[in-house]
mmCIF file as Biopython writes it, N, C-alpha, C and O atoms, coordinates in Angstrom:
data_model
#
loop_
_atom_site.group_PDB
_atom_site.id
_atom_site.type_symbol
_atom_site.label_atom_id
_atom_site.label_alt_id
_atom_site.label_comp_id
_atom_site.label_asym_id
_atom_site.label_entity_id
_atom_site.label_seq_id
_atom_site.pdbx_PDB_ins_code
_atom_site.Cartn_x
_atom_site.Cartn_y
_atom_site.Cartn_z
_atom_site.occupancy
_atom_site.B_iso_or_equiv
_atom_site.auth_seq_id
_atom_site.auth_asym_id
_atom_site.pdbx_PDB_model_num
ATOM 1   N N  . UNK A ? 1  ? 40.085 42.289 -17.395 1.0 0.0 1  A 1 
ATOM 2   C CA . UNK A ? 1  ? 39.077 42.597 -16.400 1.0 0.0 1  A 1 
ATOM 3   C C  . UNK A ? 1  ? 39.148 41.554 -15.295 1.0 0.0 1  A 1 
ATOM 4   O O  . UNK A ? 1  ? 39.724 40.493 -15.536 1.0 0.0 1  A 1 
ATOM 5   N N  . UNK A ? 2  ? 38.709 41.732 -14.331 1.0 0.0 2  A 1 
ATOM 6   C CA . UNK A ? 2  ? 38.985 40.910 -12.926 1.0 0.0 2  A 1 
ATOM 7   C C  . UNK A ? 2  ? 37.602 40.176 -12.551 1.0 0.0 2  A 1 
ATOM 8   O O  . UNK A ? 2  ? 36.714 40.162 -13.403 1.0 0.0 2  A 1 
ATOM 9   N N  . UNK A ? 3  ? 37.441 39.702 -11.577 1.0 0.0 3  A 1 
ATOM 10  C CA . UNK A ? 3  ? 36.552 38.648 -11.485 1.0 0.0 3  A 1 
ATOM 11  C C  . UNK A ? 3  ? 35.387 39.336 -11.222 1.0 0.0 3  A 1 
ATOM 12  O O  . UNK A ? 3  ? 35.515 40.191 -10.346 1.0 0.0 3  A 1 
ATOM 13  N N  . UNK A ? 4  ? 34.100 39.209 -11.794 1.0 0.0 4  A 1 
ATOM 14  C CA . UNK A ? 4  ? 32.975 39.352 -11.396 1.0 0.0 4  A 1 
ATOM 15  C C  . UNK A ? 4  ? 32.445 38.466 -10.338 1.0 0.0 4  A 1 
ATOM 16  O O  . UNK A ? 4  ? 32.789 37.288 -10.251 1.0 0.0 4  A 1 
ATOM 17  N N  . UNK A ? 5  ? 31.289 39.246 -9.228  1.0 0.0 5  A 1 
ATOM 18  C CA . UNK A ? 5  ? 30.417 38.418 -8.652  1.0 0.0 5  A 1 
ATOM 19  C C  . UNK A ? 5  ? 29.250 38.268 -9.346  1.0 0.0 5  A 1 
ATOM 20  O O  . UNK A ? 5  ? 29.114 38.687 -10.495 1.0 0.0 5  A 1 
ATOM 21  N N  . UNK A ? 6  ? 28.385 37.691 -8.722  1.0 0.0 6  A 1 
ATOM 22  C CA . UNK A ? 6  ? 27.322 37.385 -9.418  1.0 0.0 6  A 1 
ATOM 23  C C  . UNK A ? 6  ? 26.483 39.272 -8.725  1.0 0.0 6  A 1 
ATOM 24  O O  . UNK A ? 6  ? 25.865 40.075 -9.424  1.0 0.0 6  A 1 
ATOM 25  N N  . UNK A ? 7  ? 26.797 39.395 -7.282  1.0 0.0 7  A 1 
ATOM 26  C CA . UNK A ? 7  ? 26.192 40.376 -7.052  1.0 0.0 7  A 1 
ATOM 27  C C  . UNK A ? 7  ? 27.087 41.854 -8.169  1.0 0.0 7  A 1 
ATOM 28  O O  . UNK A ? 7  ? 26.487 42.922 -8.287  1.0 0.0 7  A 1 
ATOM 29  N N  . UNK A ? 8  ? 28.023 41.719 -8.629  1.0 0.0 8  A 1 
ATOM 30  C CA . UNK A ? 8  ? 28.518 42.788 -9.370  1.0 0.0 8  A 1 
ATOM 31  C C  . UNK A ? 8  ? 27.474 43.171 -10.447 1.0 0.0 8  A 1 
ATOM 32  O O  . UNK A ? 8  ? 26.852 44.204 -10.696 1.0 0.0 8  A 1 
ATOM 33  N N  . UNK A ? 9  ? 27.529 41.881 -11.011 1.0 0.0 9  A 1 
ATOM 34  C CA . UNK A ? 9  ? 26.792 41.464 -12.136 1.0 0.0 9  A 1 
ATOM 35  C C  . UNK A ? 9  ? 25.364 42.390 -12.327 1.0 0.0 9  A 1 
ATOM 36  O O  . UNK A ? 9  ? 25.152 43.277 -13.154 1.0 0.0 9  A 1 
ATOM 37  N N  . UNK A ? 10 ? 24.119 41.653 -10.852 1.0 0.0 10 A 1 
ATOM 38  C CA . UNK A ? 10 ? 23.180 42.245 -10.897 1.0 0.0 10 A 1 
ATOM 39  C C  . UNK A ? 10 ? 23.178 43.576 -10.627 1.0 0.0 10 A 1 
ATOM 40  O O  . UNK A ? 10 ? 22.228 44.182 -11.120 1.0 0.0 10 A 1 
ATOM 41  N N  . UNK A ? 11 ? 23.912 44.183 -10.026 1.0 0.0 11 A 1 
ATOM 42  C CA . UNK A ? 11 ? 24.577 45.459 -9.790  1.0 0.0 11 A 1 
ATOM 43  C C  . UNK A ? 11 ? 24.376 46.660 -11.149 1.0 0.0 11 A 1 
ATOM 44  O O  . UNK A ? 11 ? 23.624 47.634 -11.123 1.0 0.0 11 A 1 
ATOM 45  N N  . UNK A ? 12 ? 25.219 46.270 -12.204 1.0 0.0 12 A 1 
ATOM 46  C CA . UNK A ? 12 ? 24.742 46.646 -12.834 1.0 0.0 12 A 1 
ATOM 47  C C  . UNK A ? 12 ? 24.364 46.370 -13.895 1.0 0.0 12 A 1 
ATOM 48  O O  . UNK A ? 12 ? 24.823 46.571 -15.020 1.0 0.0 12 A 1 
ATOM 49  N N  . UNK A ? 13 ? 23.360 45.817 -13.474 1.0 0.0 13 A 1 
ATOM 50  C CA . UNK A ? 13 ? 21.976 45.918 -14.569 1.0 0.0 13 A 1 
ATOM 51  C C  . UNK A ? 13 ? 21.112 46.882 -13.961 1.0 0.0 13 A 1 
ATOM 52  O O  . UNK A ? 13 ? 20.498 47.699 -14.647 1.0 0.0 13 A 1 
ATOM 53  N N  . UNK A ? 14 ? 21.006 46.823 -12.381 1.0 0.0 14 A 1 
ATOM 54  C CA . UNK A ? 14 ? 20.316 47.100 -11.916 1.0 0.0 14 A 1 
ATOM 55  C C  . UNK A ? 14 ? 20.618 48.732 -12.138 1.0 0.0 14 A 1 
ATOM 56  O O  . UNK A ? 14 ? 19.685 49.445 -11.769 1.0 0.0 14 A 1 
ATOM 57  N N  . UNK A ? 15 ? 21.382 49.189 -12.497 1.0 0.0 15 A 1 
ATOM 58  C CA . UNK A ? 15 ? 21.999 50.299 -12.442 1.0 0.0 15 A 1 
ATOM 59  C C  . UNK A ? 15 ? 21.625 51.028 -14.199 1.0 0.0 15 A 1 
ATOM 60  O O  . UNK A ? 15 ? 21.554 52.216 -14.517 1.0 0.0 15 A 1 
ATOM 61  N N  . UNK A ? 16 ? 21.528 50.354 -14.669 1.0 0.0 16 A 1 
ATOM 62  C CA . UNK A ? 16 ? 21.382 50.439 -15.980 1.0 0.0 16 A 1 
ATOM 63  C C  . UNK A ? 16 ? 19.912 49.974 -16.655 1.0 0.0 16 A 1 
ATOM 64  O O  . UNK A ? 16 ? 19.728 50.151 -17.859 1.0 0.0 16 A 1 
ATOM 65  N N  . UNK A ? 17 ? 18.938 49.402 -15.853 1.0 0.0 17 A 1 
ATOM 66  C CA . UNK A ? 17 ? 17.333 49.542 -15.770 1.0 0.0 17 A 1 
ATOM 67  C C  . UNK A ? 17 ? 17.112 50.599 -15.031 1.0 0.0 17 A 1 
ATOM 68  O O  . UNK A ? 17 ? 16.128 51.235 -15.407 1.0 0.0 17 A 1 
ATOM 69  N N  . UNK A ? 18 ? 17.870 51.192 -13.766 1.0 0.0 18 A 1 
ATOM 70  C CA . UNK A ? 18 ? 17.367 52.529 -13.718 1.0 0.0 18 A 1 
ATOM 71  C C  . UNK A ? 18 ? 17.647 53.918 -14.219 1.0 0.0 18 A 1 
ATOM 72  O O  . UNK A ? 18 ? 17.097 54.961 -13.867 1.0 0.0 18 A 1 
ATOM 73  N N  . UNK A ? 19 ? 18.596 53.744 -15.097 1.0 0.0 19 A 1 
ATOM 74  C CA . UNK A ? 19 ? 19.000 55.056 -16.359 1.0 0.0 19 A 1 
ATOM 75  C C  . UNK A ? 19 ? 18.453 54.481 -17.153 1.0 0.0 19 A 1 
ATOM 76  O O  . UNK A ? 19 ? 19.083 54.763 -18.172 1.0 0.0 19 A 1 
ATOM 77  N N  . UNK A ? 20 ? 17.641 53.806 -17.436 1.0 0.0 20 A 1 
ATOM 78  C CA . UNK A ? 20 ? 16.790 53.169 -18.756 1.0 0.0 20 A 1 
ATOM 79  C C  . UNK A ? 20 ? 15.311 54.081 -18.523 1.0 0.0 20 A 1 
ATOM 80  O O  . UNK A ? 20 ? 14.742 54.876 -19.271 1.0 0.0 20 A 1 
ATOM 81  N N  . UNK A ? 21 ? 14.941 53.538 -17.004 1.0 0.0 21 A 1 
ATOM 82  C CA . UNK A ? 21 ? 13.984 53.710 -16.472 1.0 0.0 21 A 1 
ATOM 83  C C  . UNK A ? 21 ? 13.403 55.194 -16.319 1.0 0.0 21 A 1 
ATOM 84  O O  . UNK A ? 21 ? 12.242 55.574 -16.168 1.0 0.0 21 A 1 
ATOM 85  N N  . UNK A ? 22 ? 14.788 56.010 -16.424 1.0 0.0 22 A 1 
ATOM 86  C CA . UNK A ? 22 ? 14.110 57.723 -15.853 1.0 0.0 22 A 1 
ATOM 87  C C  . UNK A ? 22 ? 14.156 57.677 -17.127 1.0 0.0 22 A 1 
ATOM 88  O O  . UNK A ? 22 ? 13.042 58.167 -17.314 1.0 0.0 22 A 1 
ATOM 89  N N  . UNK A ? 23 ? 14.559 57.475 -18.193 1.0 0.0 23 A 1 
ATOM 90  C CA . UNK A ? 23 ? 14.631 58.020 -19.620 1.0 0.0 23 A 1 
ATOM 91  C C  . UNK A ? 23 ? 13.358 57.181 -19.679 1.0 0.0 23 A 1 
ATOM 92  O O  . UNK A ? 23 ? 12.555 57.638 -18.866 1.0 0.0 23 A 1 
ATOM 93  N N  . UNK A ? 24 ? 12.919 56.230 -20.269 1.0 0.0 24 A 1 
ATOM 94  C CA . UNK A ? 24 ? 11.446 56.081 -20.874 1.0 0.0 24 A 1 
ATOM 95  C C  . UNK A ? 24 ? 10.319 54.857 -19.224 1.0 0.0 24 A 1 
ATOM 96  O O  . UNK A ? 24 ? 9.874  53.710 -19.282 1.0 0.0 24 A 1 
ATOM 97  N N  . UNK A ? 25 ? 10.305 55.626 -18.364 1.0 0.0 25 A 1 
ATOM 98  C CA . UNK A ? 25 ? 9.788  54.759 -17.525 1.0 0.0 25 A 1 
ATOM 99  C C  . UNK A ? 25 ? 8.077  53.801 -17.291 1.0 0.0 25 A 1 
ATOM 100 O O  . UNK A ? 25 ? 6.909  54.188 -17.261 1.0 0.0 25 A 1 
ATOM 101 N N  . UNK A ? 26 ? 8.605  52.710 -17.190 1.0 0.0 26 A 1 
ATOM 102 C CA . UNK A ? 26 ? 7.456  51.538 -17.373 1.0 0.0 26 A 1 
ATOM 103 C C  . UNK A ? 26 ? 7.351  50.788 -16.494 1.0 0.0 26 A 1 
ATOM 104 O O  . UNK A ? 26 ? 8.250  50.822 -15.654 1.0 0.0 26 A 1 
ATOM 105 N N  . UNK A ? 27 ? 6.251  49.821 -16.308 1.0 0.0 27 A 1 
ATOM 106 C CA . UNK A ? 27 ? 5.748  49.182 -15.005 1.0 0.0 27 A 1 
ATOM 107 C C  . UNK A ? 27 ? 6.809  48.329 -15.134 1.0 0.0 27 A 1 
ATOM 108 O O  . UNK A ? 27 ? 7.498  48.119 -14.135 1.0 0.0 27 A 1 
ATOM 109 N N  . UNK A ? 28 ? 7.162  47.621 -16.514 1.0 0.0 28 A 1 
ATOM 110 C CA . UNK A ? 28 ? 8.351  46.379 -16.117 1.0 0.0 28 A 1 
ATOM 111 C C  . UNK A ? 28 ? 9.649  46.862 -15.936 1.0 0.0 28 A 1 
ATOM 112 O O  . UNK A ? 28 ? 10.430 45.955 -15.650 1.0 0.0 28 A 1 
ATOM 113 N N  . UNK A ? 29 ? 10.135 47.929 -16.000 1.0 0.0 29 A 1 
ATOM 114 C CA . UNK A ? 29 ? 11.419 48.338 -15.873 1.0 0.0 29 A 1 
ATOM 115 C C  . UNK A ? 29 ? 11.424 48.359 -14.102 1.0 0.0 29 A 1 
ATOM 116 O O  . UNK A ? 29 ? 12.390 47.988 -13.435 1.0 0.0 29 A 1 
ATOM 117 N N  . UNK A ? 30 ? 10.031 48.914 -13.486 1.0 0.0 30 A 1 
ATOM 118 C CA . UNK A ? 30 ? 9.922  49.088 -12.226 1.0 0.0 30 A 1 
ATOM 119 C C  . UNK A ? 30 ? 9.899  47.827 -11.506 1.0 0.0 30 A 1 
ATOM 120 O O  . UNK A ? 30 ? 10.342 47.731 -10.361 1.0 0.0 30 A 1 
ATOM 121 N N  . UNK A ? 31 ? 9.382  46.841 -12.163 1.0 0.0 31 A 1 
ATOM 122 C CA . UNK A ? 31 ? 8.877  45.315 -11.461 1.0 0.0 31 A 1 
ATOM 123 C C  . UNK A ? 31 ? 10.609 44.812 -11.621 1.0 0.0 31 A 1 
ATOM 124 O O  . UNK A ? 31 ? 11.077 44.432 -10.548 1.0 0.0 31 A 1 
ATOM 125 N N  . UNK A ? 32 ? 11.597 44.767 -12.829 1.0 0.0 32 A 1 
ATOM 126 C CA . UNK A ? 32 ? 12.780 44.022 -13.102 1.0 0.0 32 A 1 
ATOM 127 C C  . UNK A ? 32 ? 13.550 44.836 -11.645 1.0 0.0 32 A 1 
ATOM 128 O O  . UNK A ? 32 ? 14.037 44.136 -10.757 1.0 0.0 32 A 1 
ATOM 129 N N  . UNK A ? 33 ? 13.568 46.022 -11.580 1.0 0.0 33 A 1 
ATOM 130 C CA . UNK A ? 33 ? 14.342 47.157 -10.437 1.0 0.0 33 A 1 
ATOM 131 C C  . UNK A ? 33 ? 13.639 46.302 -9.324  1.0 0.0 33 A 1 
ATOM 132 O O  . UNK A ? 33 ? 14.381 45.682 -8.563  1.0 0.0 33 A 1 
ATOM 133 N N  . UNK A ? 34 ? 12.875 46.249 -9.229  1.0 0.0 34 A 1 
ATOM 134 C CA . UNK A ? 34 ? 12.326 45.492 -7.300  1.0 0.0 34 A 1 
ATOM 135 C C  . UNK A ? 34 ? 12.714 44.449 -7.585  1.0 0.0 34 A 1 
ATOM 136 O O  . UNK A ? 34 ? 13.364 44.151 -6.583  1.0 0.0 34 A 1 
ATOM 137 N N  . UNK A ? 35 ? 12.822 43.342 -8.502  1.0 0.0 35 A 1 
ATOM 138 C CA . UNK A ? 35 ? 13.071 42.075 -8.198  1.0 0.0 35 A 1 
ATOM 139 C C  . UNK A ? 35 ? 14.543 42.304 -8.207  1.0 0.0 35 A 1 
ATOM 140 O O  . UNK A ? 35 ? 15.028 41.829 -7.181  1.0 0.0 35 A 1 
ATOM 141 N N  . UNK A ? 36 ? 15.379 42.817 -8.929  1.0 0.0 36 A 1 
ATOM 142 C CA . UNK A ? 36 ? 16.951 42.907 -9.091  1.0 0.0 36 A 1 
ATOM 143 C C  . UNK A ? 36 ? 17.433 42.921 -7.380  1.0 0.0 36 A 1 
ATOM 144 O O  . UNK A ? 36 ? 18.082 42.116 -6.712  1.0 0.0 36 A 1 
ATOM 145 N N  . UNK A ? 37 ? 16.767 44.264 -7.041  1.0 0.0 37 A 1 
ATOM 146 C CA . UNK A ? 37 ? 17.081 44.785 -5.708  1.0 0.0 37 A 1 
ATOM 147 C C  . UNK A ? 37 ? 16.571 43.620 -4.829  1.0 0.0 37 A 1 
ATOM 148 O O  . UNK A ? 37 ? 17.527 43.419 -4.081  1.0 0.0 37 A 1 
ATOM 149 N N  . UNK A ? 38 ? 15.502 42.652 -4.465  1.0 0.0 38 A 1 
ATOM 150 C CA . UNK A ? 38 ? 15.105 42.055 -3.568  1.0 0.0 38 A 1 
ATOM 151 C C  . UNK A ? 38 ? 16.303 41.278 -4.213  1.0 0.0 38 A 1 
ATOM 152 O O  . UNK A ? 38 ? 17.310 41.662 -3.619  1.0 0.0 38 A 1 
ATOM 153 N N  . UNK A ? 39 ? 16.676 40.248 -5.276  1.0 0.0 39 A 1 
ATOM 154 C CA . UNK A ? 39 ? 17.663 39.342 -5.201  1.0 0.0 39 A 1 
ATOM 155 C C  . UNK A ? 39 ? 18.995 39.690 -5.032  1.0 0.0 39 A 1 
ATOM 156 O O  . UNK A ? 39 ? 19.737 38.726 -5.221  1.0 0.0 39 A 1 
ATOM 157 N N  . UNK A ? 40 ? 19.728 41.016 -4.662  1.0 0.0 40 A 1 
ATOM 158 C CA . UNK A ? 40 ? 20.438 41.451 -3.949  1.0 0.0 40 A 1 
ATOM 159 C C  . UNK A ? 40 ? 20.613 41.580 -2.388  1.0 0.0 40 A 1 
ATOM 160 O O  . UNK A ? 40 ? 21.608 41.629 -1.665  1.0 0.0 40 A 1 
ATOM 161 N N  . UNK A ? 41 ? 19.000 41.623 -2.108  1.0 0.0 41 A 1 
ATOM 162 C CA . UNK A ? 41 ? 18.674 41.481 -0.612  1.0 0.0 41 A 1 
ATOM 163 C C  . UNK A ? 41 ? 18.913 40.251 -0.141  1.0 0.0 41 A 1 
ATOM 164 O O  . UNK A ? 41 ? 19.321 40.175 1.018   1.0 0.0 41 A 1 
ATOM 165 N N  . UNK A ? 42 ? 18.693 38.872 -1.011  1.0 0.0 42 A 1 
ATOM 166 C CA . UNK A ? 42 ? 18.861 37.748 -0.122  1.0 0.0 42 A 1 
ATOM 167 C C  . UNK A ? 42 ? 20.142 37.407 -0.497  1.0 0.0 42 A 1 
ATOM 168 O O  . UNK A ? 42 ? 20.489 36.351 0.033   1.0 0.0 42 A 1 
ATOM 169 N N  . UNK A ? 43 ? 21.242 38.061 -1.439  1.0 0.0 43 A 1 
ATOM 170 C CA . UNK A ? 43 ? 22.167 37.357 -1.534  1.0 0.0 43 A 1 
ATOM 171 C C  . UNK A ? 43 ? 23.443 38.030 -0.420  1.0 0.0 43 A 1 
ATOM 172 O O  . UNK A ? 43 ? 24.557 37.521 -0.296  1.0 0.0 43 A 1 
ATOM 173 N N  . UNK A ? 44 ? 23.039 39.071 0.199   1.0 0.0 44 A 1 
ATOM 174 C CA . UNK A ? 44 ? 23.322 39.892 1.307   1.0 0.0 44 A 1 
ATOM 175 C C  . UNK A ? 44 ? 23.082 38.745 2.548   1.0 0.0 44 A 1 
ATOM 176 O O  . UNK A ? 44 ? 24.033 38.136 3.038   1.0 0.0 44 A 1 
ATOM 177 N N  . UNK A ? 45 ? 21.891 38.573 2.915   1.0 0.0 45 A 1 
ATOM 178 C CA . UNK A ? 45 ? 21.388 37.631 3.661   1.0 0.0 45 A 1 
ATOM 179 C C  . UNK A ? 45 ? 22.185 36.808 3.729   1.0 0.0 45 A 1 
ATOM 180 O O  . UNK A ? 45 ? 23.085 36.783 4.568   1.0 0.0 45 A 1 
ATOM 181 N N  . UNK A ? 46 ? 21.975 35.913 2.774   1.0 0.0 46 A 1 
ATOM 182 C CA . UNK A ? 46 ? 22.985 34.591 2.826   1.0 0.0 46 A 1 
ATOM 183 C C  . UNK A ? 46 ? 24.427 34.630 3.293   1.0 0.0 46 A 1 
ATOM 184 O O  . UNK A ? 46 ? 24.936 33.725 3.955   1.0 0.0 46 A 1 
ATOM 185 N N  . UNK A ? 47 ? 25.136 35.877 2.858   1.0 0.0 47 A 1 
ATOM 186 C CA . UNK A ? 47 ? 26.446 36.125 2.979   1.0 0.0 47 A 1 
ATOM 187 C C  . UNK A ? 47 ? 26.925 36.667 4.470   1.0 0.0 47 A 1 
ATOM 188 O O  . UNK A ? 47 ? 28.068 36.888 4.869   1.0 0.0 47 A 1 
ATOM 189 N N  . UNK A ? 48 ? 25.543 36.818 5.218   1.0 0.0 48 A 1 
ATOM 190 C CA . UNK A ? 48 ? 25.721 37.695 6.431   1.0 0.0 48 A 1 
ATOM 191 C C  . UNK A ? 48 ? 25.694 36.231 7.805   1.0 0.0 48 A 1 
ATOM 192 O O  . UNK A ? 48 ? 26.232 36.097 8.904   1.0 0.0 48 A 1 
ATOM 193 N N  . UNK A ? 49 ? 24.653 35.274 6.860   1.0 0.0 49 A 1 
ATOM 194 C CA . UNK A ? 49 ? 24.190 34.272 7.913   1.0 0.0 49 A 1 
ATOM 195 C C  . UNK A ? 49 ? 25.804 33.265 7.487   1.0 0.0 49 A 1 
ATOM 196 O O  . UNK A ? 49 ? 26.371 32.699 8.422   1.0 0.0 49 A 1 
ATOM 197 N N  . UNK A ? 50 ? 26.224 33.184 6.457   1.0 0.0 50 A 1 
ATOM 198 C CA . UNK A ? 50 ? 27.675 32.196 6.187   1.0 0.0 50 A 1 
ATOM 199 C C  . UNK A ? 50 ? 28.421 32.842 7.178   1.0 0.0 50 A 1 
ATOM 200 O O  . UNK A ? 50 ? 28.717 32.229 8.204   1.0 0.0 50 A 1 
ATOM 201 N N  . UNK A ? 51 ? 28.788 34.090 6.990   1.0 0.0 51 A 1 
ATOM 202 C CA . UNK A ? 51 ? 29.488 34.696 8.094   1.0 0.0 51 A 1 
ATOM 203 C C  . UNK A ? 51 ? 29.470 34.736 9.186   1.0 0.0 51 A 1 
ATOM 204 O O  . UNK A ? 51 ? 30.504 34.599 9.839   1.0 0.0 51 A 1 
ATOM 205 N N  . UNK A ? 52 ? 27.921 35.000 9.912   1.0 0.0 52 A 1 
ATOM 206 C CA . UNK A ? 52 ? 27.881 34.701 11.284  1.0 0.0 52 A 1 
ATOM 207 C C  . UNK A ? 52 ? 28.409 32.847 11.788  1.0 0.0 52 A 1 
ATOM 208 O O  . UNK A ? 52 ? 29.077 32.401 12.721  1.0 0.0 52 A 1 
ATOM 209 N N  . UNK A ? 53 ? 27.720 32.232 10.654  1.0 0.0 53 A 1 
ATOM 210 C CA . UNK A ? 53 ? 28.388 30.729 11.216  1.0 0.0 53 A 1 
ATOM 211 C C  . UNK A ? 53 ? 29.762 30.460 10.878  1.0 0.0 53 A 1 
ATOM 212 O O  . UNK A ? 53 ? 30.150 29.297 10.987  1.0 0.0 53 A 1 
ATOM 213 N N  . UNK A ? 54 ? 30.419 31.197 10.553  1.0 0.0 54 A 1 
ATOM 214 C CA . UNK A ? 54 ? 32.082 30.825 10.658  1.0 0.0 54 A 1 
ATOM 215 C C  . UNK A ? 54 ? 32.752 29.684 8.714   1.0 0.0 54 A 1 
ATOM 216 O O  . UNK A ? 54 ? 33.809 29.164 8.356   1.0 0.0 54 A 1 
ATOM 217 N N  . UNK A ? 55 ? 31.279 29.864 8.059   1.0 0.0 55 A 1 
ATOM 218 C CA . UNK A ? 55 ? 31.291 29.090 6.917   1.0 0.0 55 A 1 
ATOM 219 C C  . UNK A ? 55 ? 31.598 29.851 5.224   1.0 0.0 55 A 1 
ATOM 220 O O  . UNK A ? 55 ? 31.816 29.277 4.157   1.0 0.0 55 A 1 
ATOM 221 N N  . UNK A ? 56 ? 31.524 31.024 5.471   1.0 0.0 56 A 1 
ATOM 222 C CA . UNK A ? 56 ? 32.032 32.062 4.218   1.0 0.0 56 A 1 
ATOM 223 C C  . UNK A ? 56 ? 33.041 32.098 3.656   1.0 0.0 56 A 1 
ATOM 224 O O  . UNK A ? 56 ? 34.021 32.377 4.347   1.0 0.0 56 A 1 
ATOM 225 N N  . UNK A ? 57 ? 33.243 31.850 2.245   1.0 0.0 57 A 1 
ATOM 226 C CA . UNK A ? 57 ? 34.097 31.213 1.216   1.0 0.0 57 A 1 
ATOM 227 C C  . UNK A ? 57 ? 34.416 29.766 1.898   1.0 0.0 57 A 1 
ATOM 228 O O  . UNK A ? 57 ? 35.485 29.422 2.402   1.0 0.0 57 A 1 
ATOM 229 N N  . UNK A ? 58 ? 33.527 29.206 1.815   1.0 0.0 58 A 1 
ATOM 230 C CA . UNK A ? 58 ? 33.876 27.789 2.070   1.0 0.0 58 A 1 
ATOM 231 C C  . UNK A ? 58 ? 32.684 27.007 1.334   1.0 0.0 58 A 1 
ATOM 232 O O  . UNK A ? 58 ? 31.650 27.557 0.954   1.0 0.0 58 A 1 
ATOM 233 N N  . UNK A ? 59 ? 32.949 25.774 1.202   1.0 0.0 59 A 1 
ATOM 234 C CA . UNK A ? 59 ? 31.840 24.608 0.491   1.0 0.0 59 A 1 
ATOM 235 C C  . UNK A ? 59 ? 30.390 23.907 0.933   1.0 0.0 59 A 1 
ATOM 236 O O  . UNK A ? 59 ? 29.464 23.295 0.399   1.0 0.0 59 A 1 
ATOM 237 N N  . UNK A ? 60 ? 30.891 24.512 2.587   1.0 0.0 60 A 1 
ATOM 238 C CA . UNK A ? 60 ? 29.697 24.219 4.028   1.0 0.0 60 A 1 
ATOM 239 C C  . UNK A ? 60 ? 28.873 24.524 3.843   1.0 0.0 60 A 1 
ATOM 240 O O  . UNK A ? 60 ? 28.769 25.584 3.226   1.0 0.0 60 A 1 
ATOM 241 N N  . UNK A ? 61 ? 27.597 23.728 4.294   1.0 0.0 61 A 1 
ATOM 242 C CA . UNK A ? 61 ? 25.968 24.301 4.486   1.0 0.0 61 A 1 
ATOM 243 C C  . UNK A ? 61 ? 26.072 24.995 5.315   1.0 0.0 61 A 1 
ATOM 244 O O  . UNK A ? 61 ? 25.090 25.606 5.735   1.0 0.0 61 A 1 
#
């Protein structure tokens, strides 16, 4: 198997709390799905602002 990201990772789980979720659905399956998805949102973020500064795959603040 080849390299995981960390966003692969949350990917699917996130993918797999929501086929969890239509089969027996609950407030925490719904709360783990928004937080999964928001910490996908900032790791998007981050990767968009490294990029705009010329610092993506690199060690730089």
């Amino acid at each position: 198997m080849g390299s995981w990201t960390i966003e692969d990772h949350l990917k699917a789980a996130l993918n797999r709390l929501k086929t969890k979720n239509a089969e027996l659905p609950c407030r925490e399956n719904s709360l783990a799905i928004t937080k999964i998805e928001e910490a996908l949102m900032w790791l998007d973020h981050r990767t968009k602002d490294r990029q705009a500064r010329g610092v993506e795959g690199t060690k730089e603040d």
